[in-house]
N, C-alpha and C positions, 0 to 999 in steps of 0.2 A: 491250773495247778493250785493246790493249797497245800500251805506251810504249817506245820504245826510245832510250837516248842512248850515244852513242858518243864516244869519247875516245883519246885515244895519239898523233895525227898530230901532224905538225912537219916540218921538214927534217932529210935526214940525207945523208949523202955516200954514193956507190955504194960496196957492198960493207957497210952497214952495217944494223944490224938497229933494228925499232920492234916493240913488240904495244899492237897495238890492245883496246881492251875493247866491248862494248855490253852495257849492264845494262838489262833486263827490268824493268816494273812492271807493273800493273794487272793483266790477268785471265794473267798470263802462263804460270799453269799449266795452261793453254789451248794452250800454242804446242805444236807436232807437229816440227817443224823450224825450225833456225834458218840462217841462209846471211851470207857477206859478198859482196858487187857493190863494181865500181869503173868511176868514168866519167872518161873524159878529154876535157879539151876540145875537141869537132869529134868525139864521139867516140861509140858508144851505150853502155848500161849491160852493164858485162859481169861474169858470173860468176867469181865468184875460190875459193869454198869452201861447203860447208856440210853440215850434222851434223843427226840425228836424236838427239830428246831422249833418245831412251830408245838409243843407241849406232850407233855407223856414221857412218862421213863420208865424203866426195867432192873432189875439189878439181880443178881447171882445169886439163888435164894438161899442156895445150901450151903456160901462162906461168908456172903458181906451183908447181907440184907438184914437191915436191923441197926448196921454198924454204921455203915458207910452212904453218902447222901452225894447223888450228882445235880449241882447244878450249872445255870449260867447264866451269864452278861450280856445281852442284847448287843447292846453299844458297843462293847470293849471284843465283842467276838470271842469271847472265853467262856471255858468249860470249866469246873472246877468239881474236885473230889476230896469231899470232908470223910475222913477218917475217921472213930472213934473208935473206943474201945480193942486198942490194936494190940495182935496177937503176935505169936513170934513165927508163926505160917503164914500172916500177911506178908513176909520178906519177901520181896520179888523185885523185879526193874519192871516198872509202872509206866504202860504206853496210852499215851491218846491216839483216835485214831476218828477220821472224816470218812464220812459216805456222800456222793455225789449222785450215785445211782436213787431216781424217785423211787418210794415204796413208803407206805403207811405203816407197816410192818417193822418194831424193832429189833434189829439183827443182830444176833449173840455170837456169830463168827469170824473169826479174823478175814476171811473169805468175804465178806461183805461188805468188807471198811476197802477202799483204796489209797486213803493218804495215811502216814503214819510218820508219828514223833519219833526222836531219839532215844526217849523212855529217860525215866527217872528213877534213882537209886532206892527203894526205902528196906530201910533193915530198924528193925523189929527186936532188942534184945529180952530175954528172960529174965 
């Protein structure tokens, strides 16, 4: 089992920056890949980023790429997602999410992560 809790949302005005965290417990040096998703309401889960433990990452090219930067913490078992330049369509509940399945391949679907956070709030105003 791996836990994931996620943390950083809030509001912030368009144009402004948030980083998200999601820190890892349990069998987490298990995970293969780590990713962040965002849903909006009326809306499905969609991919926003995500990194292979051992180096390489991916990011959404057609909404965050450019913006938005995953990194992480060895040590601390955390993922983190630095915002910029945030728009008022980035609004969504911001999930982390663990992959345990091996594969060198970074996976852009909710269908390929197994573990998942509570997600975190961020709202985006104009």
């Amino acid at each position: 089992q791996v836990q994931l809790v996620e943390s950083g949302g809030g509001l912030v005005q368009a144009g402004g920056s948030l980083r998200l965290s999601c820190a890892a417990s349990g069998r987490a040096f298990s995970m293969y890949h780590m990713g962040w998703f965002r849903q909006a309401p009326g809306k499905e889960r969609e991919f926003v980023a995500a990194l292979r433990w051992s180096g390489g990452d991916t990011y959404n090219e057609d909404t965050v790429k450019g913006r938005f930067t995953i990194s992480r913490d060895n040590a601390k078992t955390t993922v983190y997602l630095q915002m910029n330049s945030l728009k008022p369509e980035d609004t969504a509940v911001y999930y982390c999410a663990a992959r345990v399945r091996a594969g060198f391949v970074l996976v852009n679907t909710p269908t390929g992560y197994e573990y998942w956070g509570q997600g975190t709030q961020v709202t985006v105003s104009s």
